[in-house]
C-alpha positions in Angstrom: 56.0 -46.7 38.9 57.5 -43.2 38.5 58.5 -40.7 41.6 55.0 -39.4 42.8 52.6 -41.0 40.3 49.5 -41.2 41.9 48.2 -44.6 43.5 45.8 -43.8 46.0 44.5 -41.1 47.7 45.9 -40.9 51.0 43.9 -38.7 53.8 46.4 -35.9 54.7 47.3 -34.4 58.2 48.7 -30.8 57.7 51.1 -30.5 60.0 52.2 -26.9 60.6 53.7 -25.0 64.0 52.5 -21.4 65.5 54.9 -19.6 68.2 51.9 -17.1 70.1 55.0 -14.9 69.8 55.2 -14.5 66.2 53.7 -10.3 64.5 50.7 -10.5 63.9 51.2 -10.8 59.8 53.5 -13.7 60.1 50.8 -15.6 61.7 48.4 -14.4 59.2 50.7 -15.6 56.6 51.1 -19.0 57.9 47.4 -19.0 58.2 47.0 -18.2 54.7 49.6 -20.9 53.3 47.8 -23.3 55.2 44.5 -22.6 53.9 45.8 -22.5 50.7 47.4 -26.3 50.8 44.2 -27.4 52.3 42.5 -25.9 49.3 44.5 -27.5 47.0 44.6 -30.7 48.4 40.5 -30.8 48.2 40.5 -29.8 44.9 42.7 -33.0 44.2 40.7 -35.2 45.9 42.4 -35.5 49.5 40.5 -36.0 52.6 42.6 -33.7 54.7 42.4 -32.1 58.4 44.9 -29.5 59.9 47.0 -29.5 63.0 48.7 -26.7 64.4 50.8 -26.7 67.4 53.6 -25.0 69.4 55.0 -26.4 71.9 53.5 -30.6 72.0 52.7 -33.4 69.0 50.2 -35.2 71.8 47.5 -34.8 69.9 48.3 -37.0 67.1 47.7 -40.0 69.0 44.1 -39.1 67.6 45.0 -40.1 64.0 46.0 -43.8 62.8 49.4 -43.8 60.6 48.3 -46.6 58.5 45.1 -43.9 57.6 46.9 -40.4 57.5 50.0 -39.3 55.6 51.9 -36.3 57.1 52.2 -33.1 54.7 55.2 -31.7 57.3 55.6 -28.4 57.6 56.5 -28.4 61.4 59.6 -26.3 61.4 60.1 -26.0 65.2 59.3 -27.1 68.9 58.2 -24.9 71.6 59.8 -22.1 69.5 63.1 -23.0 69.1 64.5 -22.7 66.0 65.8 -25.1 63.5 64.1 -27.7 65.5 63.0 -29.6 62.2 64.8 -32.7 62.5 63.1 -33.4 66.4 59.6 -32.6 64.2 60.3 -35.6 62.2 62.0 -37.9 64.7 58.3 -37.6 66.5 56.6 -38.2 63.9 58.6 -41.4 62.9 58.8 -42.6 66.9 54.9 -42.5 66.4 54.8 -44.2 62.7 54.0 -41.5 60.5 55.0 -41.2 57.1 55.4 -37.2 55.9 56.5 -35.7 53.3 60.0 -34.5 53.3 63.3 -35.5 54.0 64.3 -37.0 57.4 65.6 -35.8 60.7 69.6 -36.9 59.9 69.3 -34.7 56.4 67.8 -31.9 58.8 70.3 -32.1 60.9 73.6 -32.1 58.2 71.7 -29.1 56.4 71.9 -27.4 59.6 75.4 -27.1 59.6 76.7 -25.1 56.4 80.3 -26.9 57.1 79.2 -29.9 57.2 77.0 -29.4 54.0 80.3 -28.2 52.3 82.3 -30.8 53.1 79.4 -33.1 51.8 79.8 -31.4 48.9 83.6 -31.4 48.2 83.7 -35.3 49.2 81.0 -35.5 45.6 83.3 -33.5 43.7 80.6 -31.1 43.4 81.4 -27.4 42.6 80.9 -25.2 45.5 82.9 -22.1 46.4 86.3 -22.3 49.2 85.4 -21.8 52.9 86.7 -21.6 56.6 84.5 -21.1 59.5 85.5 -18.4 61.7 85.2 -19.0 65.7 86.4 -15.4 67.0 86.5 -11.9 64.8 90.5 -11.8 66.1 91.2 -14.5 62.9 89.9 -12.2 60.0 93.2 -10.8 58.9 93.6 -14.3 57.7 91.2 -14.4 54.8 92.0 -12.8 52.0 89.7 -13.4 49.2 87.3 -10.5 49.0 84.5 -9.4 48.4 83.0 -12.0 50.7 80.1 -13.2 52.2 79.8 -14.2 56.0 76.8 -16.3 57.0 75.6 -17.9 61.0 77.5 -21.6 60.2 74.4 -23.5 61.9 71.7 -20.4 60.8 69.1 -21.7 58.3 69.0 -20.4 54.7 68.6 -16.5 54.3 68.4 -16.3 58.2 70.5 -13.4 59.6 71.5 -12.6 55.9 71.5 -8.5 54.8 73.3 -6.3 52.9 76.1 -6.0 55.6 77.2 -9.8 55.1 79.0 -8.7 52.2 82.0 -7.7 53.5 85.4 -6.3 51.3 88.2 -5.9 53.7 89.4 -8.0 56.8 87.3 -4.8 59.3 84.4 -5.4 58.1 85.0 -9.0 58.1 85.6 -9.0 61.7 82.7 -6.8 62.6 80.6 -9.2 61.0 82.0 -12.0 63.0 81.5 -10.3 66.1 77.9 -10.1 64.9 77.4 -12.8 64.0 78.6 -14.4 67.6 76.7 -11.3 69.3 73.3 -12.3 67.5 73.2 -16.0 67.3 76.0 -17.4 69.6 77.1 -18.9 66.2 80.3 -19.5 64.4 80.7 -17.7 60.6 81.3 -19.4 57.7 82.6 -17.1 55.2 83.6 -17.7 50.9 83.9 -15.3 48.5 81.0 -13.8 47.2 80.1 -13.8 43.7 79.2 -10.9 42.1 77.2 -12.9 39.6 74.3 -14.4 38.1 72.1 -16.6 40.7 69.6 -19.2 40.1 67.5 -21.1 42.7 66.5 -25.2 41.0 64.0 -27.2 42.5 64.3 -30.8 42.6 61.9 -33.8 43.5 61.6 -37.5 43.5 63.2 -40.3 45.0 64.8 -43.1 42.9 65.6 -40.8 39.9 65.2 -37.8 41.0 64.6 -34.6 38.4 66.0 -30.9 38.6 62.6 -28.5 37.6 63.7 -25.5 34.8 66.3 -22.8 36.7 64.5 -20.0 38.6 66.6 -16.5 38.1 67.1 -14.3 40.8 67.3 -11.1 38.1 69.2 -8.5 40.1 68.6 -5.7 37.0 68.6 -2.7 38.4 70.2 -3.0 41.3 73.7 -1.2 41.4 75.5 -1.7 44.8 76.4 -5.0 44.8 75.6 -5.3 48.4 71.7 -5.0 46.8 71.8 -8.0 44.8 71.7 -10.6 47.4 68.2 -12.3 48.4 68.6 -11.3 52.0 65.8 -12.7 54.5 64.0 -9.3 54.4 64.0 -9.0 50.8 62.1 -13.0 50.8 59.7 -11.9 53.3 58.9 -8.7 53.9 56.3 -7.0 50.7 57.1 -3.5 51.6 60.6 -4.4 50.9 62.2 -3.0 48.1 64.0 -6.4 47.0 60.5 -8.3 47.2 59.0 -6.1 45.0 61.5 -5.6 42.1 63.6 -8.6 41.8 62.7 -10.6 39.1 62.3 -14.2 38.8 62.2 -15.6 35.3 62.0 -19.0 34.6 63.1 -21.0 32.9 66.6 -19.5 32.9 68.7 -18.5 31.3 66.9 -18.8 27.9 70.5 -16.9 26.0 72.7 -19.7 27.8 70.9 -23.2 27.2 74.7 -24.9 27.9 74.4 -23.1 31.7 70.7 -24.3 32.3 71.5 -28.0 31.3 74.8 -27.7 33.9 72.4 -25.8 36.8 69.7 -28.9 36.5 72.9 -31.4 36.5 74.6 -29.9 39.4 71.4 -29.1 41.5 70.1 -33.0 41.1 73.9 -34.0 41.7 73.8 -32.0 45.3 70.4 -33.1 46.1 71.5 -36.8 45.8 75.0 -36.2 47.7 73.4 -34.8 50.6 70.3 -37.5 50.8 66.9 -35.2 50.3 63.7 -36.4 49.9 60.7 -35.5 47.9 61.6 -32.4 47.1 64.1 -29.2 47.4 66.1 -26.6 46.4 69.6 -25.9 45.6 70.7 -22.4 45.1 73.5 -21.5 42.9 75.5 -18.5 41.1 77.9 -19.1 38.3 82.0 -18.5 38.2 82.3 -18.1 34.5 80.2 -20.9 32.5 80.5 -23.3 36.1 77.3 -23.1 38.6 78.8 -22.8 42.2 76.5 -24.5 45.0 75.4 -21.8 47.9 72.9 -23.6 49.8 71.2 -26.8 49.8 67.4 -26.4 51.4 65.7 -29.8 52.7 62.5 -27.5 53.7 62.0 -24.9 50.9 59.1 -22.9 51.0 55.9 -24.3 48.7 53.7 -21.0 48.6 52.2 -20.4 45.0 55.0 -17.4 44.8 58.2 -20.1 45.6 60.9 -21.2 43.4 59.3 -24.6 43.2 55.6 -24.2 42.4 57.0 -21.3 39.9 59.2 -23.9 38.1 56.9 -26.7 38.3 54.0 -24.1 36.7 56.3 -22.9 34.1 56.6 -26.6 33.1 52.6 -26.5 32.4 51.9 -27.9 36.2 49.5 -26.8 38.1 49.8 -26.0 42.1 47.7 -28.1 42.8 49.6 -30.8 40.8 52.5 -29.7 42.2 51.4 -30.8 46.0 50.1 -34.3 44.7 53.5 -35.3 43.3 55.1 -34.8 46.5 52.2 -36.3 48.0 52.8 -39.3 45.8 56.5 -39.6 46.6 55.6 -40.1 50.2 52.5 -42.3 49.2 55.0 -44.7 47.8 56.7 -45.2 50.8 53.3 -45.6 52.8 52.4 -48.0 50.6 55.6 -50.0 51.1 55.1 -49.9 54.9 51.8 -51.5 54.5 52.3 -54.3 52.1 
């Protein structure tokens, strides 16, 4: 049976995390995104219940794991971030089955160097790096313009416009930074001044790359602007929120480079071992897709890259949730034959 074709329907815990500590409208959002995937998940026919926690998993002993699948969007324990992979260990220790990919793919995509060299040892196409431990190094890199990211910082986290960098200074103040902010090393490649596209991909056994999302940058003229920095992803008052564009599929005046993007992004989604679903983002060097980040936990809010692709394809959110649901489904019903 294919990846995520339905068999049965499953009763689904949501499983989603609230820090007391978050602004006010980051908890409203959460609160939203949740009521929205409960919605949908009724509207497909899924007995579901919610469970929001901070800081313990106790109360699942409540619910049977031969009765409820996990939809995991736990991110963190006790408010500590990039605590993902300890979500999912509990939930295994307790005989869950969720959605998602496991705690040891949490854990590799949680250190970009270690993704990288994943990467290279596929031959897959992704840009040269070095991780820098002290700002005294930067006169050794040479390559610019570049880009500096937190080596164990999660996707756009503690990305701006100052982590474009063009000379070994500014390279070393963002290293300082970058150890100042986070206590974390930098990993820092050239940046491209190019065309990006983000490519969802699900399934298990043969997994498929959805159409190419653009990040369409028109408009922007400093090139330290056309980067899709965390505030720019999050924040609606934000210029970048509001005006970058986000066509799909992409790019319809270079089918050759859309047919590569979905070959590369399912190629990096197998190397690195995800699960149901997820996202590989991507700008090109000439006509060859370069692999910037691989995302085991992409967001799955109506406005993300891959409920946009999947909709574009003529599927519907709600759709969209049951075929993940259905990947994990299958492996439910393997644990119970």
């Amino acid at each position: 049976m294919p990846d995520g074709q339905r068999r049965t329907q499953p009763k689904i815990l949501l499983l989603c995390n609230e820090n007391p500590s978050w602004p006010e409208a980051d908890l409203l959002n959460s609160q939203a995104m949740l009521r929205a995937l409960r919605a949908a998940l009724t509207e497909r026919g899924h007995p579901s219940e919610s469970y929001v926690y901070f800081d313990a998993l106790d109360g699942l002993s409540r619910y049977d794991p031969h009765e409820w699948l996990v939809w995991n969007w736990g991110e963190e324990l006790a408010g500590q971030a990039w605590t993902e992979a300890e979500v999912a260990a509990a939930l295994e220790q307790r005989g869950f089955i969720y959605t998602g990919s496991g705690p040891g793919v949490f854990r590799l995509v949680q250190d970009r160097a270690a993704v990288k060299a994943q990467l290279e040892k596929a031959n897959l196409p992704t840009l040269p790096w070095r991780v820098f431990h002290t700002p005294a190094a930067a006169p050794e890199w040479t390559a610019f313009p570049a880009i500096v990211k937190g080596a164990n910082q999660h996707a756009s986290y503690g990305i701006d416009d100052r982590s474009v960098v063009t000379s070994p200074a500014a390279l070393a103040e963002r290293i300082a930074y970058i150890r100042a902010q986070f206590d974390d090393d930098a990993l820092v490649e050239p940046f491209l001044d190019s065309r990006e596209f983000h490519v969802g991909v699900w399934g298990n056994h043969s997994p498929q790359a959805l159409w190419p999302v653009e990040l369409d940058y028109t408009g922007f003229e400093d090139m330290h602007d056309r980067l899709y920095t965390y505030e720019w992803k999050f924040n609606p008052a934000s210029r970048g929120y509001r005006e970058i564009k986000m066509p799909c599929p992409a790019p319809l005046d270079r089918p050759d480079w859309q047919a590569r993007l979905m070959e590369v992004a399912t190629a990096a989604y197998r190397a690195i071992g995800l699960r149901d679903y997820g996202r590989v983002d991507l700008r090109m060097l000439g006509d060859e897709p370069q692999i910037l980040d691989v995302n085991a936990n992409p967001d799955l809010d109506q406005q993300s890259v891959l409920p946009l692709a999947a909709r574009a394809m003529g599927l519907s959110y709600e759709e969209t949730l049951d075929r993940i649901i259905g990947c994990a489904a299958e492996r439910m019903a393997q644990k119970t034959c």
